[in-house]
N, C-alpha and C positions, 0 to 999 in steps of 0.2 A: 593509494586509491582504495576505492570500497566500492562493492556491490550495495546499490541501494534499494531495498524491495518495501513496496508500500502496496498491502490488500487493502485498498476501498470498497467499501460497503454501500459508503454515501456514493452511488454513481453519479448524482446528479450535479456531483461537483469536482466531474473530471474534467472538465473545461479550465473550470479555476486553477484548479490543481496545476493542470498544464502551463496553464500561463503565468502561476505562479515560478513554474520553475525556469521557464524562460527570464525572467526579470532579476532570479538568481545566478543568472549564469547557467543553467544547467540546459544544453540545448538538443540533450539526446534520451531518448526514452523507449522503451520496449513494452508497449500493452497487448496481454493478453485476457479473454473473457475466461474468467472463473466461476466456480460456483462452490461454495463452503460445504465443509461436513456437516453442520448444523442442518443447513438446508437438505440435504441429503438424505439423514435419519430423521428429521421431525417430515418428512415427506413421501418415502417409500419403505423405511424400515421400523413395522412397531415398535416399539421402545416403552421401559417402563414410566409410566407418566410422570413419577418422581423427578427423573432424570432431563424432560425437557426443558425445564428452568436455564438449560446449561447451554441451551442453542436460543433465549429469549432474543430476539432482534437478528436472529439471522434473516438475511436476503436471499430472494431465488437468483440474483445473478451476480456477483461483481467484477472487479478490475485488478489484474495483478499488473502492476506499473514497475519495473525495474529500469536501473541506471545508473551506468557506473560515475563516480562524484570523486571529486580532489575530495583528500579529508579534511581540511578544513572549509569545505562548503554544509558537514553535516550538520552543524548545528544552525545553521541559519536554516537551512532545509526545514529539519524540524520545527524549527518557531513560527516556519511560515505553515508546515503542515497544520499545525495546532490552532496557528490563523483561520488559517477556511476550514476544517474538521470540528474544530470545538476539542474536549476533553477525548484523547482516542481511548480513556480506559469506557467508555461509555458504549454498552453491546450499540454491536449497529453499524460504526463508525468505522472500523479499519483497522488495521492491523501495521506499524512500521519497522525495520528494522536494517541493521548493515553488516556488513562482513567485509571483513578487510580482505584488498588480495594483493598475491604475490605479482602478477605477472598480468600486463594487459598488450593485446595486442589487436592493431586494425582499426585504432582511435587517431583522431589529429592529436600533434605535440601537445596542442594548449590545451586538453582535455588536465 
């Protein structure tokens, strides 16, 4: 199994996002409201101007989405991610990624 964590940027496509993962099987999720580094230093800490190039497309607020996933659900995940996000290397969008884990507990079997 994997930790599945996906920062969206695109909020306005946590709905999709959701129901997307619903129609992949994936019927458990942990949202938390975040808000980026970027947002952070281009907002309350001067910075040299050179340097804000490197936070272009950050958002004041987004979504940290985790959930743990069989491994072989990750790659449809993804494809569907890429589905509703468009290209995720495109500032703005989000951020995906997994981590395998050893040991899960306080899930159903079929998880």
């Amino acid at each position: 199994m994997k930790l599945l964590i996906l920062i969206l940027n695109k909020v306005e496509k946590l709905e999709e996002v959701l129901e997307g993962f619903l129609e992949v099987g994936v019927t458990g999720a942990t949202l938390i409201d975040s808000v980026g580094m970027g947002h952070i230093l281009s907002e309350e800490v001067p910075i040299f101007a050179g340097l804000r190039f490197m936070f272009a497309g950050a958002k004041p607020q987004n979504k940290t989405i985790i959930s743990v996933i069989k491994n072989e659900k990750e790659e449809e995940i993804l494809r569907l991610l890429k589905n509703i996000l468009g290209d995720l290397y495109e500032p703005g969008t989000g951020i995906v990624f997994s981590i395998p884990l050893d040991r899960v507990e306080g899930l159903k079997p079929e998880l």
